[in-house]
MARBA-418765 format. One record per residue (C-alpha): x, y, z; residue number from 1. Coordinates in nm, 3 decimals, padded with zeros to 5 digits. Example, Ala and Ser with C-alpha at 12.3 -4.5 7.8 and 13.67 -1.06 7.14 Angstrom:
2
       c1       c2       c3  resi
   01.230  -00.450   00.780     1
   01.367  -00.106   00.714     2
//
This chain:
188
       c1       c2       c3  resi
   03.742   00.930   03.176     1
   04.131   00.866   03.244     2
   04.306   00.890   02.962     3
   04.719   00.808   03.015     4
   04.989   00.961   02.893     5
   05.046   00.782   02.585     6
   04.730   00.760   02.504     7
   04.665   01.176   02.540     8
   05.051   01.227   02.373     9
   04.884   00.994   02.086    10
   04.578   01.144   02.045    11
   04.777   01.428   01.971    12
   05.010   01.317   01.700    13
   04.671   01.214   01.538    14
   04.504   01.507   01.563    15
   04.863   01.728   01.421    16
   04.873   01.459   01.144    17
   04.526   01.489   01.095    18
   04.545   01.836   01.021    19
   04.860   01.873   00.762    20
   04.705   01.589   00.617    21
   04.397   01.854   00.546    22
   04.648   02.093   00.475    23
   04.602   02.311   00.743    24
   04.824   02.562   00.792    25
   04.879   02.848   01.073    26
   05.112   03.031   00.884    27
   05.377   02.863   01.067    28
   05.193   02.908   01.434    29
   05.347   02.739   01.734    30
   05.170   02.596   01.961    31
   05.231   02.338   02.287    32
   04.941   02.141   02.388    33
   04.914   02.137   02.784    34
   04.689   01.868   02.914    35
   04.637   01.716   03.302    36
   04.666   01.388   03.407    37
   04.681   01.265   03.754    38
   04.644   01.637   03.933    39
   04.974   01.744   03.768    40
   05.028   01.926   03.438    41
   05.235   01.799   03.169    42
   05.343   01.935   02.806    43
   05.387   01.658   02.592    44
   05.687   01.547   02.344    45
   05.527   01.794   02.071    46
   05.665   02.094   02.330    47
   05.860   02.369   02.164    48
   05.762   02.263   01.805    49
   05.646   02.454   01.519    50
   05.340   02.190   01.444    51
   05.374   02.226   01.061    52
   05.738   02.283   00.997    53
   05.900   02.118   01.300    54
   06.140   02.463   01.426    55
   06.187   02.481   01.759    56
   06.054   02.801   01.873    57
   05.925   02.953   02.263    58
   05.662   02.746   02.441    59
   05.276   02.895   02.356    60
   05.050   02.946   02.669    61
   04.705   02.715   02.646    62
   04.430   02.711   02.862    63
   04.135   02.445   02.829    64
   03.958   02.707   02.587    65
   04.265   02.827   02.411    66
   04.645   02.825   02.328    67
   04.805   03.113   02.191    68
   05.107   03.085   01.966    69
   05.419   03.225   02.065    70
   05.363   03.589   01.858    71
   05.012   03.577   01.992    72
   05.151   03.556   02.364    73
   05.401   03.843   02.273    74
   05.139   04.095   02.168    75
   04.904   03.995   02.486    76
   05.243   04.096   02.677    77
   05.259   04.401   02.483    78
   04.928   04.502   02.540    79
   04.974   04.472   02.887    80
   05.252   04.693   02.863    81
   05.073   04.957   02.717    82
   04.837   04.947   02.976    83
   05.094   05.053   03.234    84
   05.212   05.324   03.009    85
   05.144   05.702   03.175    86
   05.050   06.033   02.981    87
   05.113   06.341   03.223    88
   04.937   06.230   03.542    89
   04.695   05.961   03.446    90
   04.755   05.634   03.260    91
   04.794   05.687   02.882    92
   04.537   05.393   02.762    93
   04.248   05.601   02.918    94
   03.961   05.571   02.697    95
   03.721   05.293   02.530    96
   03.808   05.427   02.159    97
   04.196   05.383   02.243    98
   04.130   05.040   02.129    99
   04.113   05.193   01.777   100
   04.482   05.261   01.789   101
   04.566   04.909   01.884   102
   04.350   04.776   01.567   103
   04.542   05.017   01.362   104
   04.843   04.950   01.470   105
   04.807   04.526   01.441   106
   04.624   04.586   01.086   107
   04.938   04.782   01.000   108
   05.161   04.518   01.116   109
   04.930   04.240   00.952   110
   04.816   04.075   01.275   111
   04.460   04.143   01.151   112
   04.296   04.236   00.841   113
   04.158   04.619   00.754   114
   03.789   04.627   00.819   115
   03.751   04.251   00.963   116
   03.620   04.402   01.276   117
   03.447   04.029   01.356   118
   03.839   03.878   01.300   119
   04.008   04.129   01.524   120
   03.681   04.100   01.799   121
   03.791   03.765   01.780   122
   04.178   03.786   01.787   123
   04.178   04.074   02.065   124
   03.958   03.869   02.296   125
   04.148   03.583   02.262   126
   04.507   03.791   02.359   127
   04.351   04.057   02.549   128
   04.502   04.027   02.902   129
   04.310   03.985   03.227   130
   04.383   04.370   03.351   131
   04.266   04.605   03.122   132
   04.220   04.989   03.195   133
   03.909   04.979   02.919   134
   03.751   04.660   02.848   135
   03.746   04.628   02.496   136
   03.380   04.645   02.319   137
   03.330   04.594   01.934   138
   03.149   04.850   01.887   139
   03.442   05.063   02.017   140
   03.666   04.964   01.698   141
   03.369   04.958   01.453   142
   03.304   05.297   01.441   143
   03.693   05.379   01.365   144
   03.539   05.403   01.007   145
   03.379   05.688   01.128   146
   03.735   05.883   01.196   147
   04.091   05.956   01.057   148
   04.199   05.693   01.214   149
   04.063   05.467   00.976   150
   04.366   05.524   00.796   151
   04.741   05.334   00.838   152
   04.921   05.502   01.141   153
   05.181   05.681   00.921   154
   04.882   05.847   00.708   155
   04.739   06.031   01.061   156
   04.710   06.414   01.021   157
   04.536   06.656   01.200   158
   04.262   06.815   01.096   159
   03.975   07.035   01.310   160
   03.754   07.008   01.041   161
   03.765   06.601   01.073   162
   03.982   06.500   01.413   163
   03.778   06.723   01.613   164
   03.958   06.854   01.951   165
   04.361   06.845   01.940   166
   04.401   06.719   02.294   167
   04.198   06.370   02.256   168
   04.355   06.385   01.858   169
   04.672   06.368   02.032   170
   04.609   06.111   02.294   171
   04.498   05.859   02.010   172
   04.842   05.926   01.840   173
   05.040   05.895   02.142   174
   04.862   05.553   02.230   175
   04.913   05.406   01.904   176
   05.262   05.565   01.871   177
   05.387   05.390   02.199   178
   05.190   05.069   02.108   179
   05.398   05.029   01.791   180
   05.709   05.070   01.975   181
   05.610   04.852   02.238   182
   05.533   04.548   01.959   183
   05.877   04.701   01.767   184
   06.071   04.642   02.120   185
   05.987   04.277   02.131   186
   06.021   04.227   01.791   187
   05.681   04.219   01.644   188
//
């Protein structure tokens, strides 16, 4: 099916009006719809537009499954970032349970609720970059209920009688330490 540009540029406008019209609201996401026509990409007129409240904010990445708005994009940069980051001689975002530290970190910031693990599956596999050093696994954030790091970031103490070891205690508050700063750095 060939669709033209107008036509795809007013299919859009429908489907934005269609949607404040319902009252739907993305706490003021931004998104740019990407779409191909002829073998070449375009953005349409809606590019650089808040959808609900018309600012003009950054350009949001899309794919055919997804688009991200612009804070979305941000953290999945920031997450790569943190995946670069070194502790003594090996990279510092090591371990499958390190993604406990970047769910406490975006529930502190409000990115995600505390104790939606289905919401933040959902949210980190949507920004999760391509190159991870762990994969992330649900089951590797659920059981954060199971630890102290259950609690908001600034609440972390170490205990033996809870944290277990010091050295992987430390690790997790490193990760999420440097996470935080990397999201504070770019203004999340």
């Amino acid at each position: 099916m060939n669709i033209n540009d107008e036509e795809t540029l007013g299919l859009i406008n429908r489907l934005l009006e269609a949607m404040h019209q319902a009252g739907w609201n993305q706490n003021g996401g931004n998104f740019t719809f990407v779409y191909v026509a002829q073998g070449a990409q375009h953005v349409g007129n809606i590019q650089n537009q808040n959808i609900i409240h018309g600012k003009h904010q950054e350009v949001s990445t899309c794919n055919e499954v997804t688009c991200l708005s612009a804070d979305e994009e941000r953290i999945r940069q920031c997450i790569s970032l943190l995946m670069e980051e070194h502790f003594e001689d090996d990279l510092l975002f090591s371990q499958q349970n390190h993604w406990q530290a970047v769910y406490r970190i975006l529930v502190d910031k409000g990115y995600c609720k505390d104790s939606d693990f289905i919401g933040f599956d959902s949210f980190i596999l949507q920004v999760m970059p391509k190159r991870v050093n762990r994969p992330y696994k649900r089951d590797s954030v659920r059981n954060i209920s199971k630890t102290d790091f259950n609690k908001p970031f600034d609440r972390w103490r170490y205990d033996p009688t809870t944290s277990g070891s010091r050295i992987p205690y430390d690790r997790m508050v490193e990760v999420a330490k440097r996470f935080k700063e990397i999201l504070d750095e770019n203004g999340l």
